[in-house]
N, C-alpha and C positions, 0 to 999 in steps of 0.2 A: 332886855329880852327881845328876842328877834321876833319881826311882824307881819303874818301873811300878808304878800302883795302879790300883786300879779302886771305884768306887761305885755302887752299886744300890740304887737308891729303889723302893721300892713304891710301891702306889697306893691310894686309898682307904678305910676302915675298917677298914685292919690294926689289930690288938689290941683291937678292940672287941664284935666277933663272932668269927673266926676266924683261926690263927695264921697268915695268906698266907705269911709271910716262909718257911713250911717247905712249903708248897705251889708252884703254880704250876712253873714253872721258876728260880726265883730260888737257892735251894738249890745247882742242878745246877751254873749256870752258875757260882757262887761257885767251888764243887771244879773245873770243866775251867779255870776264869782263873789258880787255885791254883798249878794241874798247871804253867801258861806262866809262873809267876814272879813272877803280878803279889799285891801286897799288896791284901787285898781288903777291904771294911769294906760291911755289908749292916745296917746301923741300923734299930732301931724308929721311924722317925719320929714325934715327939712330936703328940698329939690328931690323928692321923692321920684321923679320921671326920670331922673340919674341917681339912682342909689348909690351911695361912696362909703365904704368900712371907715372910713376917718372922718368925711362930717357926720355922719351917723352916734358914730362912737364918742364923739364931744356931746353932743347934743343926749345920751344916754349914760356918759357914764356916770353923774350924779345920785342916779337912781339908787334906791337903799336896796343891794342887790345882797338877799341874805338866806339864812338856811331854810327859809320859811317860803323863800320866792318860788313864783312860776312865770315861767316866761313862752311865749307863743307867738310864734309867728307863722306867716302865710306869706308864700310865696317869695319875690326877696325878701319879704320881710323871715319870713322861714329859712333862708338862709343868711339874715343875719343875727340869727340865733346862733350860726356858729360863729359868727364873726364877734359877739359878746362874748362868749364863751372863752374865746381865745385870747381874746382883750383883758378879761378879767382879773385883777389882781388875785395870785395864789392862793393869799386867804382868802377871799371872797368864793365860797362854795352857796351854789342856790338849789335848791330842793327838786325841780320838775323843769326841764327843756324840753318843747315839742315846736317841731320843725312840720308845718303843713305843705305838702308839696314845694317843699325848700328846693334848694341844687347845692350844686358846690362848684359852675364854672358858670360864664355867659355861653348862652346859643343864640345872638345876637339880638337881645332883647337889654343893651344898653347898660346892662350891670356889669360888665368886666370892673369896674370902683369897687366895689365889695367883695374883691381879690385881688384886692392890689398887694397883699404878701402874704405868703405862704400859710395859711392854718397849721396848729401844730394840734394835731387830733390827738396825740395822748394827752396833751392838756387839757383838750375841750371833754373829753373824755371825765376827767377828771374833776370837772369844775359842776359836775350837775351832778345830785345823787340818782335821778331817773333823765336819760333820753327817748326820746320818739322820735322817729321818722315815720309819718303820713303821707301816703301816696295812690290816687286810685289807676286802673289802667286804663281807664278811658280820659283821662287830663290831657288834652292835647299840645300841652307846653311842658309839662315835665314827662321825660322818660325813665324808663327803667332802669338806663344806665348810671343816670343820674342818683338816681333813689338808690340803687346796689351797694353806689360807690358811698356813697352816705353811709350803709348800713353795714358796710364792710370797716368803712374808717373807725366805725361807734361801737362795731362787734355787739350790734344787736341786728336784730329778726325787723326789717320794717312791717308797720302797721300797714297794710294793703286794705284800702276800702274798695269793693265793687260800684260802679258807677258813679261814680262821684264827680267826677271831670276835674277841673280846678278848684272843686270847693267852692265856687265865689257864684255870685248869680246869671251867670253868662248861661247856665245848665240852669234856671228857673227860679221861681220862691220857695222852692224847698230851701236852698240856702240862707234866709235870713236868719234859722236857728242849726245848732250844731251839737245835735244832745250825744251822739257818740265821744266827741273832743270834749265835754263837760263829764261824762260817764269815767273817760281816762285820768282827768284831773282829779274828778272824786278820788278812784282807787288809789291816786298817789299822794293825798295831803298827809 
């Protein structure tokens, strides 16, 4: 029988400069998924300051990625929720994908490695029984286009938060907790 879990990717230059993974809201959300049961796993992702779809993808694909799973990411980490996605063996289908102000190309912030080949979006499609794309308009690293093209490949409505920025605490200590992204996972266990 398959086992609520859940995974949480960071995004960009974790452990290089600062320990994100104890900032932000990532922390929090670990402890409220806890609370619901689910087995949680919040990884260093390896040379996180160059994010790469292929060492990333060694280093995750062990994970028991199964129909009970949620997976979340932020920022490249939010887009390499598609890059799981598309990696994912056929039968491996996971219950919940949510992309936090993900992207789907570099705008010279060093992640062109996490498109190093082509996504094949009817398969990522495929591989999650819920997606989300999260994005607010005031983030001043992801844009709209970014987000559209997201929500056009996934053939859903992106989740639009007002004033949000990046999600992350650049925009203050309201981000150490994220009870709207905890509220979305609720409605979809």
């Amino acid at each position: 029988m398959d086992k609520k879990n859940a995974l949480i990717l960071h995004g960009t230059d974790f452990g290089k400069q600062q320990k994100q993974r104890f900032n932000n809201w990532f922390p929090w959300l670990k402890t409220q998924l806890k609370k619901m049961g689910y087995e949680v796993w919040l990884p260093e992702l390896p040379e996180a300051w160059h994010p790469d779809l292929n060492r990333y993808w060694q280093f995750l694909k062990d994970f028991d990625f199964n129909s009970k799973t949620v997976v979340i990411g932020h920022s490249s980490g939010g887009a390499m929720v598609f890059g799981l996605l598309h990696r994912l063996p056929v039968e491996k289908k996971i219950n919940l994908a949510i992309s936090v102000a993900g992207f789907y190309k570099d705008e010279g912030w060093d992640c062109e490695g996490l498109f190093s080949e082509p996504y094949d979006w009817e398969k990522i499609k495929k591989q999650a029984k819920k997606l989300y794309v999260i994005w607010s308009p005031t983030d001043t690293y992801i844009s709209k286009e970014q987000t559209d093209y997201l929500a056009n490949k996934l053939k859903i409505a992106p989740t639009i938060m007002e004033n949000k920025g990046h999600f992350n605490l650049e925009g203050g200590e309201q981000y150490k907790q994220f009870p709207e992204l905890l509220d979305i996972i609720v409605k979809n266990r």
